[in-house]
C-alpha positions as CSV (number, residue, x, y, z in Angstrom):
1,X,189.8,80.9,63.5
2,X,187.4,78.6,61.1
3,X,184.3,79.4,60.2
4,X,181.5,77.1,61.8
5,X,180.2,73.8,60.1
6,X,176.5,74.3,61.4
7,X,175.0,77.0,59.4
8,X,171.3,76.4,58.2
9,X,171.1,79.7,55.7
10,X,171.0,78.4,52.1
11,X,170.6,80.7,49.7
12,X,170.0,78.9,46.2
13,X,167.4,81.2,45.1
14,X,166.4,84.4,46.7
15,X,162.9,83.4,47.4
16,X,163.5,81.1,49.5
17,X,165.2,83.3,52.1
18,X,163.2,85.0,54.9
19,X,161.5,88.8,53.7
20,X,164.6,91.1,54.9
21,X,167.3,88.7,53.3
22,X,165.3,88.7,50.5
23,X,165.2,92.3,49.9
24,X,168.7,92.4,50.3
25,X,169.7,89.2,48.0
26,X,167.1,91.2,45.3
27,X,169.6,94.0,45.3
28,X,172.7,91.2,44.7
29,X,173.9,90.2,41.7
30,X,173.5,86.7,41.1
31,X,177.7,85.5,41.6
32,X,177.3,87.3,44.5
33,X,174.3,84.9,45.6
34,X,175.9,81.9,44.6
35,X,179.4,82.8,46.7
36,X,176.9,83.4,49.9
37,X,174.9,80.1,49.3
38,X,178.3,78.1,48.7
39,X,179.8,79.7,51.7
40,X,176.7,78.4,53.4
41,X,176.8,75.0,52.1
42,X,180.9,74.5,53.1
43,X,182.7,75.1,56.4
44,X,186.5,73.9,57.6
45,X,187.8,72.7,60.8
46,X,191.4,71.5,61.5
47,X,192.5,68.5,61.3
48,X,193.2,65.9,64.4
49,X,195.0,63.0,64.8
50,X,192.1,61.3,65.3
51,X,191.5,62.0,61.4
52,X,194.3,59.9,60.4
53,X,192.3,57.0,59.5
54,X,189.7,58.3,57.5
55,X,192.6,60.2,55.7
56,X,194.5,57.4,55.1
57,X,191.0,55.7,53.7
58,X,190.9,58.2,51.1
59,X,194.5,58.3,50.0
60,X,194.1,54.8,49.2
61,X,191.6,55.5,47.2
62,X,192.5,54.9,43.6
63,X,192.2,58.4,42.2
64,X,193.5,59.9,45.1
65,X,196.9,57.3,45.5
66,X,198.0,58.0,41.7
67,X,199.1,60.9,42.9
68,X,199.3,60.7,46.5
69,X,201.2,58.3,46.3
70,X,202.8,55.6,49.6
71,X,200.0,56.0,51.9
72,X,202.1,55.2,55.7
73,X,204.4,57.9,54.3
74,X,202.0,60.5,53.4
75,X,200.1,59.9,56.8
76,X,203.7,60.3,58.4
77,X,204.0,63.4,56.7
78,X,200.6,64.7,57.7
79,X,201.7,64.2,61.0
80,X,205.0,66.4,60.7
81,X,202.9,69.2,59.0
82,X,200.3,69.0,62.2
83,X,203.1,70.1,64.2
84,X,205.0,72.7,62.1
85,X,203.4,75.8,62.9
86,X,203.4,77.5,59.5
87,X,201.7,74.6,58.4
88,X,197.4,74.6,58.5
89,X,195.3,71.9,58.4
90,X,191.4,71.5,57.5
91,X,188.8,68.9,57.1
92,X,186.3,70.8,54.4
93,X,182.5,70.2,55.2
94,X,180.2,69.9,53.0
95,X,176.7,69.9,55.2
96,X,178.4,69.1,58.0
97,X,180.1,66.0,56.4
98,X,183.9,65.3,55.9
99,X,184.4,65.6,52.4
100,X,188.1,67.0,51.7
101,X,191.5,67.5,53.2
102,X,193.6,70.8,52.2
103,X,196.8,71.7,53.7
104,X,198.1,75.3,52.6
105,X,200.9,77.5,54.3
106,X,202.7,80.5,53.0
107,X,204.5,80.0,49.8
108,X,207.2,82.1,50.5
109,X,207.9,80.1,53.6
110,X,209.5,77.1,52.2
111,X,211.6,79.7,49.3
112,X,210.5,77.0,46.3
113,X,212.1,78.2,43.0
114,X,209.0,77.0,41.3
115,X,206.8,79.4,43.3
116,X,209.2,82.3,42.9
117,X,208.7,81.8,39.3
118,X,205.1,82.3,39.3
119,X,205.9,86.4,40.3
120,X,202.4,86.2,43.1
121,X,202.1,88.8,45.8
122,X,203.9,89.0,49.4
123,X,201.8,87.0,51.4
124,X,201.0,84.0,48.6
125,X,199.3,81.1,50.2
126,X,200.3,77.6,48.7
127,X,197.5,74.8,48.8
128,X,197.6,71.2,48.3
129,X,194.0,69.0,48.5
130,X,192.6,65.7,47.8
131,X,189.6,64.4,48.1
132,X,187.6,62.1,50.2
133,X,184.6,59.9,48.7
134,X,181.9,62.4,49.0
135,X,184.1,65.3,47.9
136,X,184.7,63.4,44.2
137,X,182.3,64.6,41.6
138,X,182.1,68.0,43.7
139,X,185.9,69.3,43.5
140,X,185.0,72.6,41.8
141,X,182.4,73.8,44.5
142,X,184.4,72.7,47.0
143,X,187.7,73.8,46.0
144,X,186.1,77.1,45.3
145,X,184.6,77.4,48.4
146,X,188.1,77.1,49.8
147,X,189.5,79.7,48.2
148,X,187.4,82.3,48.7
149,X,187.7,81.2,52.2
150,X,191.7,81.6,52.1
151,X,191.4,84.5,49.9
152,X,189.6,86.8,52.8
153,X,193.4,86.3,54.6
154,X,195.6,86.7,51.3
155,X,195.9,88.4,48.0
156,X,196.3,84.7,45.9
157,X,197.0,81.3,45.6
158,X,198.9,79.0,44.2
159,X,198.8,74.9,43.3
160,X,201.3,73.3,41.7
161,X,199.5,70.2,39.7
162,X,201.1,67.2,38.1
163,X,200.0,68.5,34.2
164,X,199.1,64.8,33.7
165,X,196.1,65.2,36.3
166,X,193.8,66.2,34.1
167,X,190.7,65.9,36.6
168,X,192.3,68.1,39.6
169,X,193.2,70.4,37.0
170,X,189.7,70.9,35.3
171,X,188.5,71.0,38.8
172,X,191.1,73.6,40.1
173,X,190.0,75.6,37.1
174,X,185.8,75.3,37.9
175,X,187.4,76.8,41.1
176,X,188.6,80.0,39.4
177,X,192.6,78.9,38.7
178,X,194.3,79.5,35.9
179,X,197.8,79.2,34.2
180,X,199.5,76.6,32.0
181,X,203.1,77.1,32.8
182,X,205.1,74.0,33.6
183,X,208.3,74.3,35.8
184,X,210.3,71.7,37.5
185,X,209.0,71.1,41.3
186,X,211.6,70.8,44.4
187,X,212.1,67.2,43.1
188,X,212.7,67.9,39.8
189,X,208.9,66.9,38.5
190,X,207.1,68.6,36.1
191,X,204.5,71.0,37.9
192,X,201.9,73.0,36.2
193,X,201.5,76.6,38.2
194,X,198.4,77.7,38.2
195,X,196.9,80.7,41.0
196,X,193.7,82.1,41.8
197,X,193.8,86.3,42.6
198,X,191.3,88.0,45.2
């Protein structure tokens, strides 16, 4: 179901690919190039229980628990979400490394006002991420290779910011996002809406 971590085909300039690949990347335009090479560079694989630790490492990391916030709780939760079915769980890889945690699920699934409101597409997926150590500084390559991964399966996404997070948001919109509509949350919290379309 998830793409493989080990792949040794980087792309970041056409001449450094082998003689046939490069006659095909000459005929690519150059977005197209730099999806392939960041597909290259990223892969996913679900998440274990035997992840819990490092997890819980990173939400206490000080950027990430500002947000993510009560660490035992969230952990508690993670473990809920690992056995709710409609809920899926990756690890993103960067080179083979651990450097991100995104949960998504279908949006429609959990019949959120705040989603209805954005008017996406049957079939919406709904992501929520944050980052591990090696995955801060990087959060727009990253998050972008994690949508077009999710966007092979559906026609858009949605995540549903605190405005005041300035940083996820910039990064959310290096990853192709966009919107500036806030709406109340299922708690009653100010969300900012923002989606990314195939």
């Amino acid at each position: 179901m998830w793409p493989g971590a080990n792949r040794s085909q980087h792309w970041p300039h056409p001449g450094n690919a082998p003689p046939a690949q490069r006659r095909t990347a000459s005929r690519l335009s150059y977005p197209t190039i730099q999806r392939r090479w960041t597909m290259a560079k990223y892969g996913f694989r679900p998440v274990t229980r035997d992840d819990f630790p490092m997890l819980a490492g990173w939400l206490r990391q000080p950027a990430v628990a500002e947000w993510w916030k009560d660490t035992d709780q969230q952990i508690a939760s993670l473990g809920e979400a690992l056995d709710d079915p409609a809920m899926h769980l990756l690890i993103v890889l960067r080179e083979n490394q651990p450097v991100a945690y995104v949960q998504h699920s279908v949006a429609a699934h959990w019949n959120e006002p705040h989603y209805d409101a954005a008017g996406t597409p049957d079939g919406t997926i709904a992501v929520d991420v944050f980052s591990g150590p090696d995955g801060m500084g990087h959060g727009g390559e990253w998050l972008n290779a994690v949508a077009e991964h999710l966007l092979e399966r559906a026609p858009a996404l949605i995540i549903d910011p605190d405005p005041a997070n300035l940083r996820a948001i910039r990064a959310y919109e290096k990853a192709g996002f966009q919107g500036t509509r806030v709406v109340p949350n299922e708690d009653g919290e100010p969300a900012r809406i923002m989606t990314r379309h195939r």
